[in-house]
C-alpha positions in Angstrom: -6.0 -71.6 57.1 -4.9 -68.9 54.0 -1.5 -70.0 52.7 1.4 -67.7 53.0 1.1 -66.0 49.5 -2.7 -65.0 50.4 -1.5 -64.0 53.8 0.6 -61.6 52.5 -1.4 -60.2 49.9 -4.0 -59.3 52.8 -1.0 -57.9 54.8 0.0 -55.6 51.6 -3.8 -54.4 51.5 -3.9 -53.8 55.0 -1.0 -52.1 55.0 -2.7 -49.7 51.9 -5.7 -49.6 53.4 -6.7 -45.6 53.6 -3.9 -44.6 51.4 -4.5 -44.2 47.4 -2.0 -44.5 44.5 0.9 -46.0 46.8 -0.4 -49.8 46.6 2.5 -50.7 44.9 5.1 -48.8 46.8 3.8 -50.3 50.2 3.7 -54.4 49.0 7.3 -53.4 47.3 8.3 -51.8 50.8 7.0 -54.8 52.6 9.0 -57.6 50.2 12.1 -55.6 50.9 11.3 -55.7 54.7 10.5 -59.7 54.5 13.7 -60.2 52.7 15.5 -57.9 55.1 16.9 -55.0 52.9 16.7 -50.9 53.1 14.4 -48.7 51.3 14.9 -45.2 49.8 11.6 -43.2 49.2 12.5 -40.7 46.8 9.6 -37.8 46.4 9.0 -34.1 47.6 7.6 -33.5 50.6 4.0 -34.1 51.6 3.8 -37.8 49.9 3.5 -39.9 52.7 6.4 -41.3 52.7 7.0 -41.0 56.8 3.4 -42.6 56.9 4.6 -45.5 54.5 7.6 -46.4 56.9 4.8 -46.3 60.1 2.3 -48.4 58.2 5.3 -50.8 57.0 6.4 -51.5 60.8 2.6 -51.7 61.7 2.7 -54.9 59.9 5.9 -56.8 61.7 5.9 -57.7 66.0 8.7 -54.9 66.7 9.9 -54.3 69.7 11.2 -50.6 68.9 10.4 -48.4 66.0 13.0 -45.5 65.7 12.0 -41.8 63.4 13.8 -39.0 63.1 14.4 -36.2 60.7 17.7 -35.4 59.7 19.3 -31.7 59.4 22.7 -30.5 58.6 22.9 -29.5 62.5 21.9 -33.0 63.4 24.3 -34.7 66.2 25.2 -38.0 66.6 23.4 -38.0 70.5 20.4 -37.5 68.3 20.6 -40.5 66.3 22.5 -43.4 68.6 21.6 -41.9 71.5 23.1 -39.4 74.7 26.6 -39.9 76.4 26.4 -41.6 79.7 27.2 -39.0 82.3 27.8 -41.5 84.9 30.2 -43.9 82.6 31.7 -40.8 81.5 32.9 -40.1 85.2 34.7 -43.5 85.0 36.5 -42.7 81.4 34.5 -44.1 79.7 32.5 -43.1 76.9 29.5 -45.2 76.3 26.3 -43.9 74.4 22.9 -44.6 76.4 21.1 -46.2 72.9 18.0 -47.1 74.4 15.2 -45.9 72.5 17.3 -44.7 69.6 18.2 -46.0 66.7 21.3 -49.2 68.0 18.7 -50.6 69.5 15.3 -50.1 67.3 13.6 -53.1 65.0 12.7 -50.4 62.3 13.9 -47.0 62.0 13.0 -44.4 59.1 15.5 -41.1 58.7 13.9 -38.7 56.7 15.5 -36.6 54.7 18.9 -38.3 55.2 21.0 -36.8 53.2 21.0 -33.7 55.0 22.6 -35.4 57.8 26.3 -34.9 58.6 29.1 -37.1 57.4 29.9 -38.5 61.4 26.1 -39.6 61.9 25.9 -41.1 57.7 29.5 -43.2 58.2 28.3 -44.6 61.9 25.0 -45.8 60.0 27.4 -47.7 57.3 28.5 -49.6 59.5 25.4 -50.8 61.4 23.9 -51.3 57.7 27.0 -53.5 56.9 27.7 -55.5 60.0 24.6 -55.5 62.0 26.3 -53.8 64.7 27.3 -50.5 66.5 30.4 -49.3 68.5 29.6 -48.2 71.8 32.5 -47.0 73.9 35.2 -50.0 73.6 32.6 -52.7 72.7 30.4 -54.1 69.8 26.9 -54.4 70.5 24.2 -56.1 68.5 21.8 -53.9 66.2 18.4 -55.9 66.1 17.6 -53.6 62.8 15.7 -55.5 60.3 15.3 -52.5 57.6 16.3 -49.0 57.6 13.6 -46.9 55.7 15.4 -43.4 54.5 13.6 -40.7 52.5 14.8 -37.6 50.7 13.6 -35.4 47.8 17.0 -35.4 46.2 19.6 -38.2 45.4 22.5 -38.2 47.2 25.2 -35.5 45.3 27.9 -36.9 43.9 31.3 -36.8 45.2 30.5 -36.3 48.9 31.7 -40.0 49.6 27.7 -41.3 50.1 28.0 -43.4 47.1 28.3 -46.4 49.4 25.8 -45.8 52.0 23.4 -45.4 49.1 24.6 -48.4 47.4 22.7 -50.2 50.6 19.7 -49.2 50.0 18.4 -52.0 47.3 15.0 -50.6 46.9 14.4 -47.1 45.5 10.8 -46.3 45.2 9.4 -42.9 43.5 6.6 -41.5 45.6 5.2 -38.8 43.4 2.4 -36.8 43.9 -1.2 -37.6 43.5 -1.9 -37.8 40.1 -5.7 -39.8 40.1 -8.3 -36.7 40.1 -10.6 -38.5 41.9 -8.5 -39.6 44.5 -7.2 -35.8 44.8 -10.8 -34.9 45.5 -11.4 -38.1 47.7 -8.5 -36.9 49.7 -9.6 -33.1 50.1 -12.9 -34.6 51.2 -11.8 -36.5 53.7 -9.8 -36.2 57.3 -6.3 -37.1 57.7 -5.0 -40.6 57.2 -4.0 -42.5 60.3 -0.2 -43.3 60.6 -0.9 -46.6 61.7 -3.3 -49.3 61.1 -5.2 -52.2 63.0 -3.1 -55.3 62.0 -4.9 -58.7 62.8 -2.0 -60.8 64.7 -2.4 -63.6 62.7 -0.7 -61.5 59.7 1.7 -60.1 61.3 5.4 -61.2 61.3 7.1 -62.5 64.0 10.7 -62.6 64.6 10.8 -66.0 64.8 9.1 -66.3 61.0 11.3 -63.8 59.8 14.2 -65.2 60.8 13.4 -68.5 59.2 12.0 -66.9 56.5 15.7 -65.7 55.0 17.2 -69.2 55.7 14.4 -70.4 53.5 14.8 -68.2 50.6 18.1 -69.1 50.4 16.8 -71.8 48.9 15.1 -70.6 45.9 16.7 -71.4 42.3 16.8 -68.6 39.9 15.1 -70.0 36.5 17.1 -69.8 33.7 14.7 -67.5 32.1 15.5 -64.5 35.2 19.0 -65.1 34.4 18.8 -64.4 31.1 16.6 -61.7 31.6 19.6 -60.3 34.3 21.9 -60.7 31.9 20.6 -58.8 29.2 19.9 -55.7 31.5 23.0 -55.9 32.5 24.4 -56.3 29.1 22.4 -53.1 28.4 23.6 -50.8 30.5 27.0 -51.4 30.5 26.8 -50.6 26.8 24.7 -47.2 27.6 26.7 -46.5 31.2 28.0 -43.0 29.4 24.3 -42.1 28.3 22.7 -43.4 31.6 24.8 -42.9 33.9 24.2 -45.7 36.1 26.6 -48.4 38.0 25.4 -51.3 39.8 27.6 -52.8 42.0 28.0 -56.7 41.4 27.3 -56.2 45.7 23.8 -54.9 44.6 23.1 -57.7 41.1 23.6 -60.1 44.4 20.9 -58.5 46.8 18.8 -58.1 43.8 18.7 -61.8 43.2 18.0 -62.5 46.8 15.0 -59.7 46.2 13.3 -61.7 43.3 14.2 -65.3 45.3 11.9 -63.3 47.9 9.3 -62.7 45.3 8.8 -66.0 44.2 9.2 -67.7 47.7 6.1 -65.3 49.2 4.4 -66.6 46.4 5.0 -70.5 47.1 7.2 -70.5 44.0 10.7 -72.5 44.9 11.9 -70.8 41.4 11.6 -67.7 40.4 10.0 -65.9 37.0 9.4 -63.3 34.5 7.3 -61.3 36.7 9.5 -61.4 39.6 11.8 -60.0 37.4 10.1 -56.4 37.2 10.9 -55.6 40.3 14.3 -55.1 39.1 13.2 -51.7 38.3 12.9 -50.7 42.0 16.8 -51.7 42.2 19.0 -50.1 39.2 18.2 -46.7 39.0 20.4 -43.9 40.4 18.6 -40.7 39.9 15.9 -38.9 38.4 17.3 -38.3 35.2 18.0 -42.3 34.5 14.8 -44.0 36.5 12.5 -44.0 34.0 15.7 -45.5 30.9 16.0 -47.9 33.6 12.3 -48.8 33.9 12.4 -49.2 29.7 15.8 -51.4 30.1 14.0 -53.6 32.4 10.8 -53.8 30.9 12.1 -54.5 27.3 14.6 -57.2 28.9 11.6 -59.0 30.3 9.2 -58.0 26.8 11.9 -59.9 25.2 13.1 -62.8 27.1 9.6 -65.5 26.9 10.3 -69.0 28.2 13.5 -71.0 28.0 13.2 -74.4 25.8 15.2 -77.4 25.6 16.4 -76.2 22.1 17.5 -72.6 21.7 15.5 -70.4 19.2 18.4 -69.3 17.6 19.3 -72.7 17.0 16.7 -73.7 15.2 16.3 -70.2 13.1 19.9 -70.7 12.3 18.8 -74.3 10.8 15.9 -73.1 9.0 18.0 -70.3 7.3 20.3 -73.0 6.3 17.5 -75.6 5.3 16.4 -72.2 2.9 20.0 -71.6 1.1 20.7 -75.4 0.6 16.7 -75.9 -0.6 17.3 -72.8 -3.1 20.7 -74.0 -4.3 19.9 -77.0 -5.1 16.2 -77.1 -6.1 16.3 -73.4 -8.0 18.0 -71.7 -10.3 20.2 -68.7 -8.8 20.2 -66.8 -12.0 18.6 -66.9 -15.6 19.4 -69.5 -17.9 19.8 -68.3 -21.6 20.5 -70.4 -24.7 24.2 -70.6 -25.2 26.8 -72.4 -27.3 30.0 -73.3 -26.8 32.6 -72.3 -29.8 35.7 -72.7 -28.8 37.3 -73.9 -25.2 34.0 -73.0 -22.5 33.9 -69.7 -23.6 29.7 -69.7 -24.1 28.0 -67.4 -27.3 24.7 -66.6 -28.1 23.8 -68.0 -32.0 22.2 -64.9 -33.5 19.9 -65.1 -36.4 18.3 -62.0 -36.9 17.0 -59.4 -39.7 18.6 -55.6 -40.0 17.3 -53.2 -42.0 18.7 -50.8 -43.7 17.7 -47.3 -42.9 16.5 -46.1 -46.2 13.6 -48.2 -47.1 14.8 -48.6 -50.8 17.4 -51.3 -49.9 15.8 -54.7 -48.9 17.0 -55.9 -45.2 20.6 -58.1 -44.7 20.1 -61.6 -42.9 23.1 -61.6 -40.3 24.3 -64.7 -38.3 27.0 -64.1 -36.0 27.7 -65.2 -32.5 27.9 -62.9 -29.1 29.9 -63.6 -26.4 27.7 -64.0 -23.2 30.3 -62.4 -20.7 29.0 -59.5 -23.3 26.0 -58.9 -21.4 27.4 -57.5 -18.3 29.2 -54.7 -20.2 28.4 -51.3 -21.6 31.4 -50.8 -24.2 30.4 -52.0 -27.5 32.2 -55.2 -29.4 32.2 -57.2 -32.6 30.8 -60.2 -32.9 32.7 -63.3 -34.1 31.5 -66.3 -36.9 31.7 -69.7 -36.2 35.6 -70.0 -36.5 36.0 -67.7 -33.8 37.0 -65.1 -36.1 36.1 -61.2 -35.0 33.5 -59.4 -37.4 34.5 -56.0 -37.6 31.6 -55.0 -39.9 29.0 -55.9 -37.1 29.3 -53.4 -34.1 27.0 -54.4 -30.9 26.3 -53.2 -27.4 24.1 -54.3 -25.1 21.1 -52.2 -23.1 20.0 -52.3 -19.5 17.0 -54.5 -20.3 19.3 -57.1 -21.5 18.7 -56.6 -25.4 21.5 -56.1 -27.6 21.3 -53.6 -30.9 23.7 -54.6 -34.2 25.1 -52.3 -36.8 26.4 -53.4 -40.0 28.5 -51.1 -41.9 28.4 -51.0 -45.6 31.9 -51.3 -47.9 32.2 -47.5 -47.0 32.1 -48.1 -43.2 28.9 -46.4 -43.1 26.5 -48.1 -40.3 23.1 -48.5 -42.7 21.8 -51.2 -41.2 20.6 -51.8 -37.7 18.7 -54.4 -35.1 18.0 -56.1 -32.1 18.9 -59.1 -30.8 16.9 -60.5 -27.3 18.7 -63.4 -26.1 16.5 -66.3 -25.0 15.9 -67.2 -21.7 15.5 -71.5 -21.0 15.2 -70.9 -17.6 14.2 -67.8 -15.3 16.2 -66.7 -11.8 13.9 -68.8 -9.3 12.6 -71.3 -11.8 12.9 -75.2 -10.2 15.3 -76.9 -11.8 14.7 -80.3 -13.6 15.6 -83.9 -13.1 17.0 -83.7 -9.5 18.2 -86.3 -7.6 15.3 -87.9 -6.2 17.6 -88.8 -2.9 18.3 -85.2 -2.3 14.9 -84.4 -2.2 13.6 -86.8 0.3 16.4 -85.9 2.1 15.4 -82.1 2.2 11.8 -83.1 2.7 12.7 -85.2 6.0 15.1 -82.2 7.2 12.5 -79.7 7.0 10.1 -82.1 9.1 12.7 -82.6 11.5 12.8 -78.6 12.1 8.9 -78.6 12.1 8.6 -81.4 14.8 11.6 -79.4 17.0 9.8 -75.9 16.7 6.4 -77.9 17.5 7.9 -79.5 20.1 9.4 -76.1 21.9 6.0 -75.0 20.9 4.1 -77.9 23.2 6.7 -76.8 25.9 5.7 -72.9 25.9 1.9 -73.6 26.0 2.5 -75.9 29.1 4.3 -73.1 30.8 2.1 -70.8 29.8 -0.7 -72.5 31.7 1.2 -73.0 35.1 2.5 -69.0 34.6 -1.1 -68.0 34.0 -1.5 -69.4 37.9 1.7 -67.9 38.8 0.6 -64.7 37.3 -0.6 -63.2 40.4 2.0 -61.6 42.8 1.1 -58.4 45.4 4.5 -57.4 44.5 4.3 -56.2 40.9 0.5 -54.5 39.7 -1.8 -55.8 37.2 -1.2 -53.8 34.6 2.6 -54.4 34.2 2.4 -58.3 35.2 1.1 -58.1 31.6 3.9 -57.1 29.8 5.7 -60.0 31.5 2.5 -62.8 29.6 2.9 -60.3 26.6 6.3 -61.7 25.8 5.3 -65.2 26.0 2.2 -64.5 23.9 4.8 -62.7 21.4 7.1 -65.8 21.9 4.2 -67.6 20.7 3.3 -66.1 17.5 7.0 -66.2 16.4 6.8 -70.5 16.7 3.8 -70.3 15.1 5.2 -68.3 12.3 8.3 -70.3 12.2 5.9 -73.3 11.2 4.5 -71.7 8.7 8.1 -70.6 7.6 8.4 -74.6 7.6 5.7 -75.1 5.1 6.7 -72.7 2.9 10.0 -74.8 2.5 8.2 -78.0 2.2 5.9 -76.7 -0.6 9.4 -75.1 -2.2 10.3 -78.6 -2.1 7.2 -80.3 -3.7 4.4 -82.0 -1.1 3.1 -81.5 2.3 4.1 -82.1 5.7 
């Protein structure tokens, strides 16, 4: 006996079978039928959307399937059905809804914006409350989902913002863009409507019924959460360049959507994947479905696996780990050779040879003493002697490369002779510094293998996730080829742990050993 996630997948095929590039657009279509919520079909005519709704009710036990394609002349007898001659005769005025739409299973309205604003605020209500006001009495709407279709989004300000807001799943059905399936299609006769559906895959009402109890029941992971919160998060902060609202109403039905997801796939929580499906919820119209798309994809591109231990967390720690290992361990700046003449105020003791600048007079041995808070100005200075005192015969300034040039006038104040002095550096910016406490470095030494064990622990965590998603990787509800950017930010999750190790041993070997 197949299990429920492979009966459904052979439903979805089923359901495509015939029809080319709308696989996805039929299993979507079909999850939003399971988990009981309305479909727009957005395309231009000639897409098979119509045959979509058909080959979507194919797979459920209905008892009435309800079409009709709206005009601006539509009338309301149209839609819920005639007036009742005979009731009207008794003053009363009671619609007769069999075979229309108060009484149907399924019902698809194409082009339903067209329709007028009597027929669009009746079907509100039977989209909100389940039922339909016939005469002076409530009756029952068995409607499980209401399949509409339009080229166009609904304008604005016409009051249909909250009949669209219903529809939780908004699928593009473009054109046929595969040459080979254009050419298929020219070769071949027209596409049934319906299809052959083995009983044994199709729904029942019973099944169905349970069904929504059930997924009830499904926890959202922490992962889709976070994943729902930073999509929402991102278009509230580009609502002006987007343009698009979601109603908390809709975040709520969207849950209930992915809970679906994972419980057709024998999942009691939900995951990443599920979570791509989001894309089929948040867009509003053309203009913003494919910034949507992006927002949802880089949500989920971004989001990986949660851990006990957030990432942030422990990059926060190794950043600290790193400013604590340098101020200790290192030296922030150079270290030059100074002396202290008088208070703290630090000199430089300079001993150096200036020559005069005719070669006739032999050179002048100078000693004098250069204050280092000197070095970090351009105006030039006298040096002092070794009382302290200023001498006003020596004139310095310092270059950019850190090398200072004397002058020494004669009696006449005539600068004759001239130099350089390079102070000497003892220790370079970045050099280790020497005789540390001993204590402090073990204690460095056993932080950073405290961080390594965490990260290598939330590493051990990922992989065994990774192998149990692998499994869960499958879904008919979300293709191939985009299920992959949902193991593409767990493999990227990956690679940033691993560097975050080697991040580790670059602080250990800062330190001195190995870990």
């Amino acid at each position: 006996m197949s299990t429920l996630k492979e009966r459904i997948t052979k439903l979805a095929q089923k359901l495509s079978q015939g029809i080319h590039e709308r696989d996805e657009v039929i299993a979507v279509s079909l999850l939003a039928a399971l988990s009981g919520q309305n479909i727009f079909l957005y395309g231009p005519p000639g897409t098979a959307k119509s045959l979509i709704s058909r080959r979507l009710e194919s797979g459920f036990n209905t008892k009435h399937y309800f079409e009709y394609l709206m005009q601006r002349f539509s009338t309301p007898e149209e839609i819920f059905g005639p007036v009742s001659i005979a009731e009207l005769k008794k003053d009363n005025y009671i619609r007769k809804t069999d075979g229309f739409l108060p009484h149907a299973d399924f019902a698809f309205l194409d082009e339903i914006w067209k329709s007028s604003p009597a027929i669009l605020n009746t079907l509100l209500t039977i989209i909100n409350e389940k039922k339909f006001k016939n005469g002076s009495s409530l009756m029952e709407v068995p409607l499980k989902v209401l399949v509409s279709a339009s080229n166009e989004t609904p304008p604005k300000n016409q009051g249909l913002e909250a009949l669209y807001d219903r529809f939780l799943i908004r699928l593009n059905v473009p054109p046929m863009l595969n040459r080979d399936n254009f050419e298929t299609l020219l070769q071949s006769t027209p596409t049934s409507s319906t299809v052959e559906v083995p009983q044994e895959l199709k729904i029942k009402q019973d099944e169905w019924d349970f069904w929504q109890l059930e997924i009830d029941e499904i926890k959202l992971s922490r992962e889709t959460l976070n994943i729902i919160q930073d999509i929402r998060i991102n278009l509230a902060d580009k609502k002006n360049k987007i343009d698009v609202y979601v109603s908390d109403r809709r975040w709520q039905k969207a849950a209930f959507l992915l809970k679906a997801s994972a419980f057709f796939c024998e999942r009691n929580t939900t995951n990443i994947v599920d979570c791509l499906l989001l894309k089929h919820c948040l867009w509003t119209h053309e203009n913003n479905r494919e910034k949507v798309t992006k927002i949802v994809e880089d949500a989920v591109k971004s989001s990986g696996f949660q851990t006990e231990i957030h990432h942030g967390d422990l990059d926060k720690e190794k950043e600290r780990l790193d400013n604590e290992i340098n101020k200790e361990l290192y030296h922030a700046k150079d270290i030059y050779d100074t002396v202290k003449l008088s208070g703290n105020t630090l000199y430089f003791a300079v001993k150096t040879t200036l020559k005069h600048n005719s070669s006739y007079y032999q050179p002048e041995q100078v000693s004098c003493y250069i204050p280092y808070s000197a070095m970090k100005s351009k105006d030039e200075f006298h040096p002092v002697d070794e009382q302290g005192n200023q001498m006003s015969n020596i004139s310095c300034s310092f270059d950019k490369q850190g090398s200072c040039t004397l002058k020494l006038n004669d009696s006449y104040g005539r600068s004759e002779y001239n130099g350089t002095y390079t102070p000497k550096i003892l220790c370079h910016k970045g050099d280790k510094k020497d005789d540390v406490n001993p204590r402090l470095i073990a204690s460095l030494k056993g932080a950073v293998q405290q961080l390594k064990n965490d990260i290598q622990k939330q590493q051990h965590i990922i992989k065994s996730k990774l192998g149990n998603f692998k499994k869960e990787l499958e879904t008919p509800f979300v293709p191939e080829n985009t299920r992959a950017i949902a193991l593409e930010s767990v493999e990227s999750q990956l690679e940033a742990m691993d560097l975050r190790i080697k991040d580790c041993e670059r602080l250990n070997s800062m330190i001195g050993g190995s870990i």
